[in-house]
Each structure stands twice: as structure tokens, then as C-alpha cells.
MMTF fields as JSON, N, C-alpha, C and O atoms, coordinates in Angstrom:
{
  "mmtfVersion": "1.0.0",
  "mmtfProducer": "UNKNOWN",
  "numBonds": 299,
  "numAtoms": 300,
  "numGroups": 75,
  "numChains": 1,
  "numModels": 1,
  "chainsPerModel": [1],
  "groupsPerChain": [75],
  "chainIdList": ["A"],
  "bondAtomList": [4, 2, 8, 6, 12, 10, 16, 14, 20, 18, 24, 22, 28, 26, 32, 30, 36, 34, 40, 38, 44, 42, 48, 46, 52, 50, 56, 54, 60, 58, 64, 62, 68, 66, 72, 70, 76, 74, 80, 78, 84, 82, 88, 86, 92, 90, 96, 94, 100, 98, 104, 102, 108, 106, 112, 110, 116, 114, 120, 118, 124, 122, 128, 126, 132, 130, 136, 134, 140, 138, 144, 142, 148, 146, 152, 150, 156, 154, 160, 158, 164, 162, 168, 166, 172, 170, 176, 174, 180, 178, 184, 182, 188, 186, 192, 190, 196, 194, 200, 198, 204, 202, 208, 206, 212, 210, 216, 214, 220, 218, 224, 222, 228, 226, 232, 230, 236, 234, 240, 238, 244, 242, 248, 246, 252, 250, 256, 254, 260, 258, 264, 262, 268, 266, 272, 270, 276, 274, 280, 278, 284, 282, 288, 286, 292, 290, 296, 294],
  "bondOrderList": [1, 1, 1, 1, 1, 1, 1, 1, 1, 1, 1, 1, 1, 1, 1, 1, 1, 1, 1, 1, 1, 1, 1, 1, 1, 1, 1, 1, 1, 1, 1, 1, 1, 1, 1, 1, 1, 1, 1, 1, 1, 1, 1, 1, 1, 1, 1, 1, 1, 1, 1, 1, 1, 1, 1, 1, 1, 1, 1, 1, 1, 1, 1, 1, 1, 1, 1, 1, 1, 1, 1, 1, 1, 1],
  "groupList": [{"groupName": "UNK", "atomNameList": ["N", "CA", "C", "O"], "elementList": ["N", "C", "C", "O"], "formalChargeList": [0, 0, 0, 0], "bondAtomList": [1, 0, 2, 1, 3, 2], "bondOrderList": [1, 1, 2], "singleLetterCode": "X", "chemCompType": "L-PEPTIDE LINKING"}],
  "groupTypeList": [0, 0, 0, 0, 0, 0, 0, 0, 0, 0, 0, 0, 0, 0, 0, 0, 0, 0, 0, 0, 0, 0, 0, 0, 0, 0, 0, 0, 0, 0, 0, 0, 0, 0, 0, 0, 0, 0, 0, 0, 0, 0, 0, 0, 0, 0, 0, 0, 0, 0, 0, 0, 0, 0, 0, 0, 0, 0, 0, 0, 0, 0, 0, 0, 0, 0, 0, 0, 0, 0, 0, 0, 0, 0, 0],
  "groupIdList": [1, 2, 3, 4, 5, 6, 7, 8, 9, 10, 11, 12, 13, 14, 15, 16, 17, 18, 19, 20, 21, 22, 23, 24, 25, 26, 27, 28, 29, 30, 31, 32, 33, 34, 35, 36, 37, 38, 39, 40, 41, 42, 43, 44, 45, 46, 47, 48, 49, 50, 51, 52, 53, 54, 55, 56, 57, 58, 59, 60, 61, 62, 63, 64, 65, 66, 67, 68, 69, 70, 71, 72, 73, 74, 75],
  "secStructList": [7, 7, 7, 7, 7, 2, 2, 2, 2, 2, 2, 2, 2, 2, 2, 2, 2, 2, 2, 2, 2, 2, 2, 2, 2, 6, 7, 7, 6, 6, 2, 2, 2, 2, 2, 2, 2, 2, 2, 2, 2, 2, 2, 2, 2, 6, 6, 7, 1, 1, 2, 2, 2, 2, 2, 2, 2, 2, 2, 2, 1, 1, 6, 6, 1, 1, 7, 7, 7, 2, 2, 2, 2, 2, 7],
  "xCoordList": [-9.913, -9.84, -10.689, -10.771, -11.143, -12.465, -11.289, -10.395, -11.487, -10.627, -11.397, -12.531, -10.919, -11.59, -11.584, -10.547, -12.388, -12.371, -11.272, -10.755, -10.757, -9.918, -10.143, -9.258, -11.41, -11.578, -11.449, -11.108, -11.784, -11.724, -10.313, -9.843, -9.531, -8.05, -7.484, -6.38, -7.819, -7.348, -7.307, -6.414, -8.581, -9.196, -8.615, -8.809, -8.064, -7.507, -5.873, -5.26, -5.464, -3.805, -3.506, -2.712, -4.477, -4.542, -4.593, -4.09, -5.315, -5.652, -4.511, -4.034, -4.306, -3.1, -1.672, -1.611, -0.963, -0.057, -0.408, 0.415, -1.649, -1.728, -1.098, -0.115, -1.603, -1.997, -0.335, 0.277, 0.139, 1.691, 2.551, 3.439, 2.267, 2.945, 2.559, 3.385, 1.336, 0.562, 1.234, 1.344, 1.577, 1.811, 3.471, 3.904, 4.041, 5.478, 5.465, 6.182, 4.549, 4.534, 3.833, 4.385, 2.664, 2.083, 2.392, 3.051, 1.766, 2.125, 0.968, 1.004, 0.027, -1.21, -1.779, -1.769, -2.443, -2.862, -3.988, -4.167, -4.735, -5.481, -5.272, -5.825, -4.164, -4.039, -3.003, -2.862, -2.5, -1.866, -2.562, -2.105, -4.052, -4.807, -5.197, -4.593, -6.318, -6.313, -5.707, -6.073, -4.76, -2.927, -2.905, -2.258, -3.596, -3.757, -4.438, -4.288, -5.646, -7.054, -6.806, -7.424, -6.071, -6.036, -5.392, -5.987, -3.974, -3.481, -3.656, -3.191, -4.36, -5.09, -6.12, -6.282, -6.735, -8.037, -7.5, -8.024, -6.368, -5.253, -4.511, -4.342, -4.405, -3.838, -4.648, -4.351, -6.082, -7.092, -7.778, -8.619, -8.049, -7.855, -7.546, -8.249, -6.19, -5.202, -4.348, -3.377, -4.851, -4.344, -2.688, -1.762, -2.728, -0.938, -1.271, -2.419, 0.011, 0.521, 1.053, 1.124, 1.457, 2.391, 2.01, 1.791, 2.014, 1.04, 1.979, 1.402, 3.438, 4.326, 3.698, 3.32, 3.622, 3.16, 2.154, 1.906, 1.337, -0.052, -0.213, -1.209, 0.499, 0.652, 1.331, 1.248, 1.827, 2.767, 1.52, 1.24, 1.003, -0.107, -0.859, -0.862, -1.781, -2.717, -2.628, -3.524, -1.321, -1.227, -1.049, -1.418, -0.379, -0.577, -1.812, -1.865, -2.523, -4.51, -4.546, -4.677, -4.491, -4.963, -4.953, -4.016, -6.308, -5.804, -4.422, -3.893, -4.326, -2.632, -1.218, -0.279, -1.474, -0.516, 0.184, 1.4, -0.51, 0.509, 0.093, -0.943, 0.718, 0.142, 0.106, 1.007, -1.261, -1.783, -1.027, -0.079, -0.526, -0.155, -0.672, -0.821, -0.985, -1.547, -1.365, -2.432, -0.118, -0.091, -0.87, -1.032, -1.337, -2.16, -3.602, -4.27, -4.277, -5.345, -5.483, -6.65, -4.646, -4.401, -5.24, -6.209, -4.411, -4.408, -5.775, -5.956],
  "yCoordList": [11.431, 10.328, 10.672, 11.771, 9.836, 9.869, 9.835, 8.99, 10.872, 10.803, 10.502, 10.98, 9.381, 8.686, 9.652, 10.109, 9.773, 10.875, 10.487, 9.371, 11.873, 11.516, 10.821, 10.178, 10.842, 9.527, 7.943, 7.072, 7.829, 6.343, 6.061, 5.001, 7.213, 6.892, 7.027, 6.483, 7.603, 7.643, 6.369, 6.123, 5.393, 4.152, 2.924, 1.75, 3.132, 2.451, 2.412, 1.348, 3.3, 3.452, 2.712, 1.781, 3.209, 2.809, 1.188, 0.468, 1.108, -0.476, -1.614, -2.65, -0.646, -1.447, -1.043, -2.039, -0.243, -0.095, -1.143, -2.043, -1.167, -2.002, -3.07, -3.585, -3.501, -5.406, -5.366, -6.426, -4.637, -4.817, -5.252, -6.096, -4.664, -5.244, -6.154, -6.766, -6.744, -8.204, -9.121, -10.278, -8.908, -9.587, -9.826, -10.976, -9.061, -8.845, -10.295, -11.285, -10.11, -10.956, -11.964, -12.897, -12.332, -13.496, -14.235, -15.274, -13.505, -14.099, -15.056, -15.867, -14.727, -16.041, -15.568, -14.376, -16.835, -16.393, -15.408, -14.691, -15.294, -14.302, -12.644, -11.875, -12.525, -11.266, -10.699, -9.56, -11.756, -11.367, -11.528, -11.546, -11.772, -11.714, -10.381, -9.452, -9.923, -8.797, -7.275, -6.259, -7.719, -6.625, -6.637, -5.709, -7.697, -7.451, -6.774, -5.605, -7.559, -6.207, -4.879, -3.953, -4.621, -3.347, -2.617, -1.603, -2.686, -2.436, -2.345, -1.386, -3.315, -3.048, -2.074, -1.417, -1.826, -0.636, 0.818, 1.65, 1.153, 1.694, 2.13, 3.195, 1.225, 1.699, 2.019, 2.944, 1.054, 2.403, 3.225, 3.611, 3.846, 5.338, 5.632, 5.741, 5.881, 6.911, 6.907, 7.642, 5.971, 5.867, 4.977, 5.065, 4.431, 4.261, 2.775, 2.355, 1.945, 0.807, -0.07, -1.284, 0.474, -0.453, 0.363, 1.565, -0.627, -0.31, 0.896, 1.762, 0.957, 1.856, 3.215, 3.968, 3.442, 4.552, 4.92, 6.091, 4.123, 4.323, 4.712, 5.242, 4.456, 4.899, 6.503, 7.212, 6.876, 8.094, 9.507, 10.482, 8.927, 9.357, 9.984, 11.111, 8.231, 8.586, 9.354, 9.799, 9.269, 10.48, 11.915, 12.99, 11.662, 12.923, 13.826, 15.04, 13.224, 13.812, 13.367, 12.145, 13.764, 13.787, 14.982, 15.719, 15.522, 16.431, 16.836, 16.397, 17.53, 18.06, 18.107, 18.694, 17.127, 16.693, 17.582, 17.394, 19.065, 19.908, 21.497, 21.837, 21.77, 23.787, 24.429, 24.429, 24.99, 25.976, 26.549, 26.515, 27.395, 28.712, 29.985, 30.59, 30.542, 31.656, 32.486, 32.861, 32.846, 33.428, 32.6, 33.044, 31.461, 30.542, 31.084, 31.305, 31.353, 31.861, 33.119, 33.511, 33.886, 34.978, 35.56, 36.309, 34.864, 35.086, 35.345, 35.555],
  "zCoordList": [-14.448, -13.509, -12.288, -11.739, -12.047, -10.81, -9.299, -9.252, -8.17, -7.533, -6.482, -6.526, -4.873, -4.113, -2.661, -2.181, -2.317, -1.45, -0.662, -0.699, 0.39, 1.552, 2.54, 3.104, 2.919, 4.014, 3.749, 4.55, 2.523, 1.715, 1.759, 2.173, 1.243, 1.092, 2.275, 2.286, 3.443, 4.628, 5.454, 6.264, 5.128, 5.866, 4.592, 4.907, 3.477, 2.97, 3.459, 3.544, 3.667, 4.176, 4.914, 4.771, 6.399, 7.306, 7.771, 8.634, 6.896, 7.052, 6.498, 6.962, 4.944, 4.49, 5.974, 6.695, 6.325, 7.225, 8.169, 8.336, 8.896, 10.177, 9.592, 10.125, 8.445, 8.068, 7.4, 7.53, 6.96, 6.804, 7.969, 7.841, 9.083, 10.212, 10.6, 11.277, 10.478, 10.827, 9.936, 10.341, 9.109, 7.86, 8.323, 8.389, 8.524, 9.058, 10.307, 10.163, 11.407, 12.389, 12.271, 12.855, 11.701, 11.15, 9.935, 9.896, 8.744, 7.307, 6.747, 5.821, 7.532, 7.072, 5.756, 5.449, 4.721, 3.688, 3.751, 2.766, 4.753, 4.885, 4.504, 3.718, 5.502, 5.748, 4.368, 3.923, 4.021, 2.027, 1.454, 0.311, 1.46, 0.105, 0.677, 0.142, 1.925, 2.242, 1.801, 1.211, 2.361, 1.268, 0.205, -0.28, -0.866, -2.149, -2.366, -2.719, -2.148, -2.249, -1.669, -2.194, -0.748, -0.922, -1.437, -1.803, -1.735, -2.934, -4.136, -4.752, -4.743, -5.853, -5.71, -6.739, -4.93, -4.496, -4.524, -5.266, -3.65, -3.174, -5.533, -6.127, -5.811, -6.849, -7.915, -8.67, -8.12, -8.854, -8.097, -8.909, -6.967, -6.23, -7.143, -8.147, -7.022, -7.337, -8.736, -8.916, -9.704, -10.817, -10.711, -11.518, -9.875, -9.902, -10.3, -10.447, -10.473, -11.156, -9.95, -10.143, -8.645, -7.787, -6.254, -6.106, -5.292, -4.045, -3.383, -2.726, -3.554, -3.376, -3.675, -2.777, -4.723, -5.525, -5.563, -5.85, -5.312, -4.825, -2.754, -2.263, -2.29, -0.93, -0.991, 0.012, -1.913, -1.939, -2.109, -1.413, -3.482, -4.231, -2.956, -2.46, -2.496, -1.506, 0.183, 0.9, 0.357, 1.495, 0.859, 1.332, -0.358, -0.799, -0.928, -0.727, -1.2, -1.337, -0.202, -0.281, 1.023, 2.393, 2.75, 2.443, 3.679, 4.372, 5.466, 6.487, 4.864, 5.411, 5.347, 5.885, 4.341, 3.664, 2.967, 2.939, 2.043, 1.59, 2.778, 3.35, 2.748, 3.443, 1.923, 1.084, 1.839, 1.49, 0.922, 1.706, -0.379, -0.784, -0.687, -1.749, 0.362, -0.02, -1.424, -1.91, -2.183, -3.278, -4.301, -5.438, -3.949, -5.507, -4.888, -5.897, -3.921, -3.268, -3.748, -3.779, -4.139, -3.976, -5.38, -5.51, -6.299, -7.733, -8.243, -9.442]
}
């Protein structure tokens, strides 16, 4: 599986979170087709099926998201 770099998935998150709360306080058809598209984008990234799971995924492949093992470095 082709994996989408961290900045792509970083500026995809991001964008989906803002427009969730827009969406929360507005609701225009705009900004839910928007939320689609990115979700769907958001879910082939990362191989997932549902924008949930695909948000989990994609912070997961972010920088910083896990600390390092040194003992897997090690080996």
C-alpha cells in the first residue's frame, strides 16, 4: 500500500477537524461535501473504510505520535 506522506496527512486532519466544527455551527452543503472529500481522501491515505478509522490511522503516521524504542534501534 502506497503510504501518503506526513505532511499530506497532517493538512488533511487538520482541515477535516476545523470543517467539523464549521459543520457543527453552520451545516451548509458546502462544507459537507468538503468533509466528504476529505474523508474519502483521508480513508484511501491510509487504507481504512470509515473517516473514524481513518483519523486514528492518520495521526498515527504523524510525527510524534509514537516515541521511539530504542531496543528496536538497537537490534
Amino acid at each position: 500500500m502506497l503510504m501518503a506522506h506526513p505532511v499530506v496527512l497532517s493538512k488533511l486532519v487538520e482541515e477535516y477537524e476545523a470543517l467539523s466544527v464549521l459543520h457543527a455551527e453552520d451545516g451548509s452543503r458546502e462544507v459537507r461535501r468538503r468533509m466528504e472529500d476529505l474523508a474519502y481522501t483521508l480513508c484511501v491515505s491510509t487504507g481504512t473504510r470509515d473517516v473514524d478509522t481513518a483519523l486514528i490511522a492518520a495521526r498515527h503516521r504523524l510525527p510524534g505520535a509514537r516515541p521511539e524504542d530504542d531496543s528496536v534501534l538497537m537490534a
